[in-house]
C-alpha positions in Angstrom: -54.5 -16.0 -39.9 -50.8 -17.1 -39.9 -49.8 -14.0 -41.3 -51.5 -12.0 -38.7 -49.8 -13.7 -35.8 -46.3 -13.1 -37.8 -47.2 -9.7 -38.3 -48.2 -9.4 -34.2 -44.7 -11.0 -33.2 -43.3 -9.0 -36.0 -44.4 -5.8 -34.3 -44.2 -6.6 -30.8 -40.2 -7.4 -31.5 -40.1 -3.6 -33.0 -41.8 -2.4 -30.3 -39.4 -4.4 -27.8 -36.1 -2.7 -29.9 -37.5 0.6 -30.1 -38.1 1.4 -26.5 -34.7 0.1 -25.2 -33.3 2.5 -27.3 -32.8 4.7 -24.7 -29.7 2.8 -22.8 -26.6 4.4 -21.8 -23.7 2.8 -20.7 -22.3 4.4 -17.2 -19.2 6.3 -17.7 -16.6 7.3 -15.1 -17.2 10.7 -13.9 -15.3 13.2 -14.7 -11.8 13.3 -12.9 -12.5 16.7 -9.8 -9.7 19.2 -10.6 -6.9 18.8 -8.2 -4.6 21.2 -7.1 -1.2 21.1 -8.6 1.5 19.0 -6.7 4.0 20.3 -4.4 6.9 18.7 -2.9 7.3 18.1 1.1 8.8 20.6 3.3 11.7 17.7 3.7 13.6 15.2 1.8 14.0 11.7 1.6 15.6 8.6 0.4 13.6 6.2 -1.3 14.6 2.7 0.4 11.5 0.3 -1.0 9.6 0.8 -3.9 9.7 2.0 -7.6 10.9 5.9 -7.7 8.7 6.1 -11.0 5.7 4.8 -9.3 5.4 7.4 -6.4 2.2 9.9 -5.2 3.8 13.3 -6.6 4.4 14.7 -3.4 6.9 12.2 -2.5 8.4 11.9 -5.9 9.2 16.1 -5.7 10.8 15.0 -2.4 13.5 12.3 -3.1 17.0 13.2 -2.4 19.4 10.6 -2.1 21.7 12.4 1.1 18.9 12.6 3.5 18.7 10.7 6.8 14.8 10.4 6.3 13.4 7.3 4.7 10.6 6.7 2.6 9.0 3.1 2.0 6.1 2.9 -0.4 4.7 -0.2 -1.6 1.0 -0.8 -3.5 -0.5 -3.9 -4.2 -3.6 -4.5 -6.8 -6.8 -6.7 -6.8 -9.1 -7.2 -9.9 -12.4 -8.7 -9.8 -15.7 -8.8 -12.1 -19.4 -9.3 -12.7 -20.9 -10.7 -15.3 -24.8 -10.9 -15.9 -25.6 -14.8 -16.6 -25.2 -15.3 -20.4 -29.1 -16.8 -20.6 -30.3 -13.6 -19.7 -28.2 -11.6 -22.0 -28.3 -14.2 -24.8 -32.0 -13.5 -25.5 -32.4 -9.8 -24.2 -32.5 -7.4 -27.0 -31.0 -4.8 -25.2 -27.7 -6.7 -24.9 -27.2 -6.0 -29.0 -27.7 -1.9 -28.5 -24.9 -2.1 -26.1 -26.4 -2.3 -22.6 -23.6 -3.5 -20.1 -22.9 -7.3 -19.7 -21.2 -6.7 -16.9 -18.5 -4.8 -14.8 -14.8 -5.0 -14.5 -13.0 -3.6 -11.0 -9.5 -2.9 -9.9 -8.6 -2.2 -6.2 -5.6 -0.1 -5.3 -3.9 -0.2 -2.0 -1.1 2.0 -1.1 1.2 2.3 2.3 3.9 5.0 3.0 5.9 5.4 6.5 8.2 8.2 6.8 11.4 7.1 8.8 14.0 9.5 10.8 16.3 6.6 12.1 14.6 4.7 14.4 11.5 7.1 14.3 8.3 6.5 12.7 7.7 9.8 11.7 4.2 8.7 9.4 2.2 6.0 8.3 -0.2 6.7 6.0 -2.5 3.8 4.3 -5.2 4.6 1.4 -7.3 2.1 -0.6 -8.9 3.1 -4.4 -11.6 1.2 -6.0 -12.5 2.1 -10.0 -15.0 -0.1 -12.0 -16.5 0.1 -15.3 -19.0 -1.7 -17.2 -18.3 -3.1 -20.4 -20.7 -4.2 -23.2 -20.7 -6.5 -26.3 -19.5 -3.8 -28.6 -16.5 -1.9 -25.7 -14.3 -3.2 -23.0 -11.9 -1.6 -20.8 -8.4 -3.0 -20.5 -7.4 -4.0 -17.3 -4.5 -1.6 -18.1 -6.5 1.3 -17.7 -8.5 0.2 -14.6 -5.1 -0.4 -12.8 -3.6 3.1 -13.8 -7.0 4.9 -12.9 -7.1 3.0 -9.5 -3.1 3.8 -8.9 -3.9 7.2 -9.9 -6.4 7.7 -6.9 -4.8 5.9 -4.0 -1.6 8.3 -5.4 -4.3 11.2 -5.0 -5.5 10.1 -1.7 -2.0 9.2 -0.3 -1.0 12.8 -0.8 -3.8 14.6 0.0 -3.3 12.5 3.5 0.5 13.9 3.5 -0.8 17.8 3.1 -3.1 17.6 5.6 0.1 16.8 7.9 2.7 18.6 6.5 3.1 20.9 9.4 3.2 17.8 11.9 5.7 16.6 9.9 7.9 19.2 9.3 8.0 20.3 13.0 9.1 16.1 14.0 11.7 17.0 11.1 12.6 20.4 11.8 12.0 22.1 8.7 10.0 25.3 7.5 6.3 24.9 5.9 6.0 27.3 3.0 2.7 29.1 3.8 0.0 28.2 1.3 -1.9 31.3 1.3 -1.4 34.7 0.3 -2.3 36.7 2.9 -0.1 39.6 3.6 -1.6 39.8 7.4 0.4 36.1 8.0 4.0 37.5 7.0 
């Protein structure tokens, strides 16, 4: 009788493994291809921030003779979730890999464009990236941050094409034309 019982549990436990075989851990999607970076129809000088830690656009654009200023700054939050350890502790899933939890970084970026006492533009963008870790892989925090600067980099120049023929008319300077069409020469 006892050994039928062990035998039951036995099975049921197999049973248990074999069906949460299935579990994936979530993965970042794939990064959309961007278009490659151009610099501003100006220059500027870079008077706060780190010139190695710039969106491309403005990093193509430094010159250190111009009267317009650049001030870039980005700050970075981390935070995390962790599913309680008595659930995980005696979930059989937690031992084929299933997430324990996520870990998150927060970028937040600011850029103002200066012409003397002019604010020529302030732009502001905010990047979030998380991913899930497990007992058997865990991302660094290293990676999370250089993901999350990555995008608010991304979304800080996407915000500066999209006004680079304000800006060059408060400046003064020519847009190249992004197209090739021969009807707009």
């Amino acid at each position: 009788m006892m050994k039928r019982g062990f035998a039951l549990v036995v099975a049921l436990l197999v049973a248990a493994v074999a069906c949460s075989c299935a579990i994936q851990q979530p993965s970042l999607p794939p990064p959309m291809a961007q278009p490659p970076a151009r610099p501003l129809p100006f220059t500027g000088r870079l008077i706060d921030g780190n010139p190695h830690e710039l969106p491309p656009a403005v990093a193509m654009s430094l010159s250190n003779n111009s009267p317009i200023t650049f001030s870039y700054r980005e700050e970075l939050s981390h935070d995390e979730y962790h599913i309680p350890l008595i659930v995980t502790a005696f979930d059989p899933v937690t031992y084929l890999g299933a997430p324990l939890g996520d870990y998150g970084a927060t970028a937040f970026a600011s850029l103002s464009i200066i012409d003397g006492d002019r604010i020529l533009g302030d732009y502001t963008a905010k990047a979030y990236v998380t991913k899930s870790y497990s007992v058997y892989s865990e991302p660094s925090h290293m990676e999370l941050d250089r993901a999350a600067r990555t995008a608010v980099r991304e979304k800080i120049d996407q915000k500066l094409y999209a006004d680079a023929s304000r800006l060059a008319g408060a400046v003064g300077a020519q847009v190249p034309s992004s197209t090739n069409d021969p009807s707009a020469k």
